[in-house]
C-alpha positions as CSV (number, residue, x, y, z in Angstrom):
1,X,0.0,0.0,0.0
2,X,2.9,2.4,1.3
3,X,4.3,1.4,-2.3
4,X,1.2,2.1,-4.2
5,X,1.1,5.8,-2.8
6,X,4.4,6.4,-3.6
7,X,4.2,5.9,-6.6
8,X,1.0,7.8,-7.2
9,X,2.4,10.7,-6.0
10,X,5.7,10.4,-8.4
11,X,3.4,9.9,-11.0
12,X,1.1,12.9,-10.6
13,X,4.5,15.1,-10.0
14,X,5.9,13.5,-13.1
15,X,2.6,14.5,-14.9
16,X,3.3,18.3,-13.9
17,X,6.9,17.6,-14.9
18,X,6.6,16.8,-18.2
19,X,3.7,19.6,-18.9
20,X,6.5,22.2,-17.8
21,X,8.7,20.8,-19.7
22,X,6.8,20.0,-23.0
23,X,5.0,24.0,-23.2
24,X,8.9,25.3,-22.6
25,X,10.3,23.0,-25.7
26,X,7.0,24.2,-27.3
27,X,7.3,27.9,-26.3
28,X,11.2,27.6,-27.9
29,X,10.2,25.8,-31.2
30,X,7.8,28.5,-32.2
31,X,10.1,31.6,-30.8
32,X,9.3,34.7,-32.6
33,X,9.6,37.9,-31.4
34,X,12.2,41.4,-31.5
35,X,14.8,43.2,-29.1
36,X,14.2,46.6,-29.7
37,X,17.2,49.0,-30.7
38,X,18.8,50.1,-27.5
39,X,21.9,52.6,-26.8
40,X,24.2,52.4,-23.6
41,X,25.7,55.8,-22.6
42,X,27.9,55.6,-19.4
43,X,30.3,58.9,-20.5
44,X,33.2,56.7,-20.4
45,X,31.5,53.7,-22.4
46,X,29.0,53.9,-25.1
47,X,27.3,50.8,-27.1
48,X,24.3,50.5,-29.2
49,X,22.5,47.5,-30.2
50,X,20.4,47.5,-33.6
51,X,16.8,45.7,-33.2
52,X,16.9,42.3,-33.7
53,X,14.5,39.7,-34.7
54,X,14.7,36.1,-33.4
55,X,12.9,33.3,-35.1
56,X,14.1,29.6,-34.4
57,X,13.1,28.7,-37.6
58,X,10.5,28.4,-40.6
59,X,8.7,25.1,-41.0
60,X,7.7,26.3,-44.5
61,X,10.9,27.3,-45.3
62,X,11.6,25.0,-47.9
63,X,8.6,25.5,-49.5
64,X,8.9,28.9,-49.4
65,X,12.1,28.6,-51.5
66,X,10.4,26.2,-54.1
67,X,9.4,28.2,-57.3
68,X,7.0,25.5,-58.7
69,X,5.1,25.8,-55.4
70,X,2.2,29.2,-55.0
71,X,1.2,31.4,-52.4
72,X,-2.4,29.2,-52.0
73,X,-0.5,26.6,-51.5
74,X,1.5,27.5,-48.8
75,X,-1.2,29.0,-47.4
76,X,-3.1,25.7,-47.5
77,X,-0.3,24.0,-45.8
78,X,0.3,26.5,-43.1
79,X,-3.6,25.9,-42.5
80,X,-3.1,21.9,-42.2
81,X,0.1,22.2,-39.5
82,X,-2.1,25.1,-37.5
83,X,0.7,27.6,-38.0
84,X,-1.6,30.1,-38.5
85,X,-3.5,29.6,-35.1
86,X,-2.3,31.8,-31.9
87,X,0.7,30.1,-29.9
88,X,-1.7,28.7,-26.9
89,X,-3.8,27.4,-29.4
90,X,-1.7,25.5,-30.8
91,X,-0.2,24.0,-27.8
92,X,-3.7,23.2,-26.5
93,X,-4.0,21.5,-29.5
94,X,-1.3,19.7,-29.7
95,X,-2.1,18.9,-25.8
96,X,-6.0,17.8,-26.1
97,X,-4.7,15.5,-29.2
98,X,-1.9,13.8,-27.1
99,X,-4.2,13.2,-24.2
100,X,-6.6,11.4,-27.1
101,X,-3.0,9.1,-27.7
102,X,-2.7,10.7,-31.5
103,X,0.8,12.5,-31.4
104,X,-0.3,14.2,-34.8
105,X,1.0,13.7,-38.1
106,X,4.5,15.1,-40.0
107,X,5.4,17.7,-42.2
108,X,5.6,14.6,-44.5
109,X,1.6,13.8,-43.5
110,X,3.2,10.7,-42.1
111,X,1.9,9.5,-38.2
112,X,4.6,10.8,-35.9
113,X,4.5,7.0,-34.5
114,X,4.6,5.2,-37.4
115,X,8.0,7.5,-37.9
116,X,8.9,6.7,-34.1
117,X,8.6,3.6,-34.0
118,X,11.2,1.9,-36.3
119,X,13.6,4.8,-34.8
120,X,13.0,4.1,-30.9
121,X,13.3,0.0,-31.8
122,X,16.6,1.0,-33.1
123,X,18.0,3.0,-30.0
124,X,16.6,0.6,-27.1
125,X,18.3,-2.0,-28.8
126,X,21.9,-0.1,-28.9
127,X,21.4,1.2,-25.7
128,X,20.3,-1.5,-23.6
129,X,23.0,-3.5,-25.5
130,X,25.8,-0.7,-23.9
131,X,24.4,-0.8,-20.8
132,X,24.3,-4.4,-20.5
133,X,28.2,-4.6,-21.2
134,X,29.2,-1.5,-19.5
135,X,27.8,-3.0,-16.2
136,X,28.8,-6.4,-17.1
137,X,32.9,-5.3,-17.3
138,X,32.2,-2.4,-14.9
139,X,31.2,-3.8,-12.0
140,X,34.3,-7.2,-12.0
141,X,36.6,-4.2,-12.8
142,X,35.6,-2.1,-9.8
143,X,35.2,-5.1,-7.4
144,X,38.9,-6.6,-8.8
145,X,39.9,-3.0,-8.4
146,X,38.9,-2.5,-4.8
147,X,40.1,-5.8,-3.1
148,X,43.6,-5.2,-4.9
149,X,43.8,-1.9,-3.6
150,X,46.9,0.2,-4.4
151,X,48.1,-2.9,-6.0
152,X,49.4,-2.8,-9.5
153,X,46.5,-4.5,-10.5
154,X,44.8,-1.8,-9.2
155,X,46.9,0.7,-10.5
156,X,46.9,-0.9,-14.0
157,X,42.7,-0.5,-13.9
158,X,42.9,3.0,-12.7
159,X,45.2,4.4,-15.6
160,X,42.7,2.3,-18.2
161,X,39.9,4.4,-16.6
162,X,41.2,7.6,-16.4
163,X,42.3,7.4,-19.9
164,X,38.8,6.6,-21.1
165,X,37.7,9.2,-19.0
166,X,39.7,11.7,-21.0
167,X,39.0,11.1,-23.9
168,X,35.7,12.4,-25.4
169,X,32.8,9.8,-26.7
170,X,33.2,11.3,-29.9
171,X,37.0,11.0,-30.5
172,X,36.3,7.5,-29.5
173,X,33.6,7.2,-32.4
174,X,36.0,8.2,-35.1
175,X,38.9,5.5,-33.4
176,X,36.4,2.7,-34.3
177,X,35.3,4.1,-37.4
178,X,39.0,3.9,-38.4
179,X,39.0,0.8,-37.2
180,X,35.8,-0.5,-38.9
181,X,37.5,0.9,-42.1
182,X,40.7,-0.7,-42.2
183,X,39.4,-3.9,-41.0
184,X,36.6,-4.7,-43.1
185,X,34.7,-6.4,-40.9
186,X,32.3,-4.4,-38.8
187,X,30.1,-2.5,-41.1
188,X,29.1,1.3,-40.6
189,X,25.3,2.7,-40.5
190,X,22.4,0.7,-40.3
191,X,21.2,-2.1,-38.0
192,X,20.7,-4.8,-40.9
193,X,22.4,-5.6,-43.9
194,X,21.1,-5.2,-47.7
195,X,20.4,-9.4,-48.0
196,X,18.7,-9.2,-43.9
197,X,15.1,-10.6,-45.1
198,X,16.6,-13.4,-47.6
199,X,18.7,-14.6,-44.5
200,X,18.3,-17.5,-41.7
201,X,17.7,-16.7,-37.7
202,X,21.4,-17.2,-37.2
203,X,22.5,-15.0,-40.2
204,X,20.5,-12.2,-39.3
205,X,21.4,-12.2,-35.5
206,X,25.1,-12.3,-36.7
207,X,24.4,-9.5,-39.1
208,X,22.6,-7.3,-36.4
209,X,25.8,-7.9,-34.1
210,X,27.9,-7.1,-36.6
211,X,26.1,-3.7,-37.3
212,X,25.7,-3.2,-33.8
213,X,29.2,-3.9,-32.3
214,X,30.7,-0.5,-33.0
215,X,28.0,1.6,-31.4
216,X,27.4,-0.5,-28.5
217,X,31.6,-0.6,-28.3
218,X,31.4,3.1,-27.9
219,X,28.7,3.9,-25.5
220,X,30.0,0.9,-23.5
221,X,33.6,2.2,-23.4
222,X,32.1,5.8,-22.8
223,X,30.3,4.9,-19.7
224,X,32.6,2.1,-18.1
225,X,34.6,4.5,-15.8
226,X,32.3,6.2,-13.9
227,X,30.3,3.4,-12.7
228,X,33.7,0.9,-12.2
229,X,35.5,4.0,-9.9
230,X,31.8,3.9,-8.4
231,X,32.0,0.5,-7.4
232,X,35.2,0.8,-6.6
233,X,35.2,3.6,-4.0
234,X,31.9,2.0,-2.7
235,X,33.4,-1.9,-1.8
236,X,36.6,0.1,-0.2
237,X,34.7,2.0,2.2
238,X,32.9,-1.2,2.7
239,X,35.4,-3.0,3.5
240,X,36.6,-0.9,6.6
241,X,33.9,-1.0,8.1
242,X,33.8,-3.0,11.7
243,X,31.2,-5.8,10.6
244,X,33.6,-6.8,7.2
245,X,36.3,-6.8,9.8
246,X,34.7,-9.1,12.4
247,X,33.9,-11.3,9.6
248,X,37.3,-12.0,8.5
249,X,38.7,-11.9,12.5
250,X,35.4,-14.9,12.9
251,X,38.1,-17.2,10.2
252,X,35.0,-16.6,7.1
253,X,36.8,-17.0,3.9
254,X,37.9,-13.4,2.7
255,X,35.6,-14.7,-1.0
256,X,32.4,-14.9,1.0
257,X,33.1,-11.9,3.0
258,X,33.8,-9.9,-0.5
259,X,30.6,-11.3,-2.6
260,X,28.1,-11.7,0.6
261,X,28.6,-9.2,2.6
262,X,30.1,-6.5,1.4
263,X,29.7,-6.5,-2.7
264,X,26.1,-6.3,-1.9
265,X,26.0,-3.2,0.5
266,X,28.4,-1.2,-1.5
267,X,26.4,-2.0,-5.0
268,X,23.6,-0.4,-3.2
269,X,24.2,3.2,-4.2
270,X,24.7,2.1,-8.0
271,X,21.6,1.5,-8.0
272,X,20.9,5.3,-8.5
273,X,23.1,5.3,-11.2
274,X,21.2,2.6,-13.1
275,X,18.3,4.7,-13.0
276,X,19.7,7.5,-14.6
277,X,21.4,5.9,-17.5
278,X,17.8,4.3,-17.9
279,X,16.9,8.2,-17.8
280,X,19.5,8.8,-20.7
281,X,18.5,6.3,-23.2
282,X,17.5,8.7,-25.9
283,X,19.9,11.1,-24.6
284,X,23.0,9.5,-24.4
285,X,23.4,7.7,-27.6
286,X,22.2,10.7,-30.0
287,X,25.9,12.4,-30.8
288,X,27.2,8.5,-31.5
289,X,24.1,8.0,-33.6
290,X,25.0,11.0,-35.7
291,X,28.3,10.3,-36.2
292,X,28.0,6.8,-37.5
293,X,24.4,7.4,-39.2
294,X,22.7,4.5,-36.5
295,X,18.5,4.9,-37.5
296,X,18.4,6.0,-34.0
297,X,15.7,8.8,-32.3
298,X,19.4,10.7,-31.9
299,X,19.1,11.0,-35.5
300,X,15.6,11.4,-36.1
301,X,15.4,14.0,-33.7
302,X,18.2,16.1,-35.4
303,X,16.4,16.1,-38.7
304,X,13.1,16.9,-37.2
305,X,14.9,19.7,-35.3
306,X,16.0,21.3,-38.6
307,X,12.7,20.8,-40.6
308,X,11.1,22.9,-37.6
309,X,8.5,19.5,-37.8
310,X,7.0,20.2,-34.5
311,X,4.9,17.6,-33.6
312,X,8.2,15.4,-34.6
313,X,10.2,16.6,-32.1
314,X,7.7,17.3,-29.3
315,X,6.8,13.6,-29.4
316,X,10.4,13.0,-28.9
317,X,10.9,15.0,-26.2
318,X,8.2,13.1,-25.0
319,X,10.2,9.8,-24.7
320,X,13.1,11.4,-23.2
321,X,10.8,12.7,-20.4
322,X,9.0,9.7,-19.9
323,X,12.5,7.7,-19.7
324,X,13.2,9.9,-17.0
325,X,10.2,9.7,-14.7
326,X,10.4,6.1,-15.0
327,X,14.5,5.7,-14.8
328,X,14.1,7.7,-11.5
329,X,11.1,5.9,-10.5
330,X,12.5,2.6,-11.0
331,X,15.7,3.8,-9.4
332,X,14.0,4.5,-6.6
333,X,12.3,1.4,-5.8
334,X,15.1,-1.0,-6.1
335,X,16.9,0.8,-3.6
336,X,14.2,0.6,-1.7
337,X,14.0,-3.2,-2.3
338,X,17.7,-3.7,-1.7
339,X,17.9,-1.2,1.2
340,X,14.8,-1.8,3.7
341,X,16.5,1.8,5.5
342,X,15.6,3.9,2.7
């Protein structure tokens, strides 16, 4: 029961959340409006600013630079997005529809979810597929890490780290794109190959691997360190504390002690961090999705961006909010689950 409201009242504060959120993306994707011409005079410093108009963009842009296309039927397109409805209007619009579960339609009169779809499919598969691995070789590293302590094992892990740690996700990208290059073997862009639907189950789950390792080998190497020095400084400070000691005074073997008792105490605050890489699923994979073309939402969303398509990139934001209500959320109650004292 305790649970239950709990999360009712997360969810109604998420609700709120995402409104703020989604009429301030709104409010930005139809900015319009002037600075009025202004002039400083100080006596010892003078400045003057010309007016300036700001506009974020035009989503009729590219018609509007069309020759073959008239005035009427612009006008008749400007009509069928609601761009020539007030702001509010259109928001409330765009609101009342979403509540009704239809997230509108294009600038290409496509369904914004039948666009989604395909696109989101794509990115929870890379990124689940990252943070699978990057926990998977994070957490051994940090635990190997912490009960070798300024060991040169230790030592050896920590320079690994910190040089992944300095070196920026993207200059990573273009490292395995080089490699992809002059090995041959791991294509670029994509999730499936050009013969996919004339292939067997095992040739088209080796195909998707193949298409998939470089992207999943970035994100994983890109967010490896923080949670292995997490885990690390967590099972250290473990370790001193009095009950680890007593265990290993009591003759328990020091294996049991390590993967019992204390592994499980200092994973606890990880748990945090699980929910907010659960948060960053859109998020974190869009720049890596860019630079090696993945038919990610990173992508999508950049295109949708530029085109000004609205109801494109609202629905996006969408997802990413949602994500990270429920990363939180979820966060949350496995702590709670591990950690009866929270």
């Amino acid at each position: 029961m305790n649970d239950f409201i709990y999360i009712s009242k997360r969810f109604l504060n998420s609700i709120i959340l995402i409104l703020i959120i989604s009429f301030i993306t709104f409010l930005l994707m139809k900015a319009d409006f002037t600075i009025p011409k202004a002039h400083l005079d100080l006596g010892f410093f003078k400045y003057h600013i010309n007016e300036v108009h700001i506009q974020t963009g035009d989503p009729l842009a590219d018609l509007k630079l069309n020759p073959n296309i008239s005035e009427t039927q612009i006008a008749a397109e400007r009509e069928r997005l609601g761009l020539d409805k007030p702001f509010f209007s259109q928001y409330f619009t765009w609101l009342r529809n979403l509540i009704h579960g239809d997230l509108g339609f294009t600038q290409a009169n496509q369904k914004v979810i039948d666009v989604i779809k395909p696109a989101l499919k794509n990115t929870l598969i890379l990124n689940f597929c990252a943070i699978f691995f990057s926990w998977f070789i994070a957490i051994p590293l940090g635990i190997f890490a912490a009960v070798k302590q300024d060991k040169w094992q230790d030592y050896s892990i920590r320079f690994f780290v910190s040089s992944l740690m300095a070196i920026p996700s993207f200059v990573i990208a273009i490292f395995m794109l080089l490699f992809a290059l002059y090995s041959g073997v791991f294509p670029i862009g994509g999730l499936t190959g050009v013969m996919f639907d004339e292939m067997n189950f095992f040739e088209k789950l080796l195909d998707i691997s193949r298409h998939l390792f470089i992207p999943v080998s970035i994100l994983t190497l890109a967010g490896l360190p923080g949670i292995q020095r997490q885990m690390r400084a967590n099972l250290i400070e473990v370790l001193d504390k009095p009950y680890v000691t007593t265990a290993k005074a009591k003759g328990l073997d020091g294996k049991i002690v390590v993967f019992k008792h204390a592994v499980r105490n200092a994973i606890n605050p990880l748990v945090t961090l699980f929910g907010f890489e659960f948060a960053s699923l859109f998020a974190g994979s869009a720049l890596i999705e860019m630079v090696i073309s993945y038919p990610g939402l990173g992508l999508l969303t950049l295109e949708a961006a530029r085109k000004q398509d609205v109801n494109l990139v609202m629905a996006n934001l969408l997802l990413g909010s949602f994500m990270l209500v429920v990363g939180n959320l979820v966060a949350d109650l496995l702590l709670k689950k591990l950690d009866p004292r929270v």
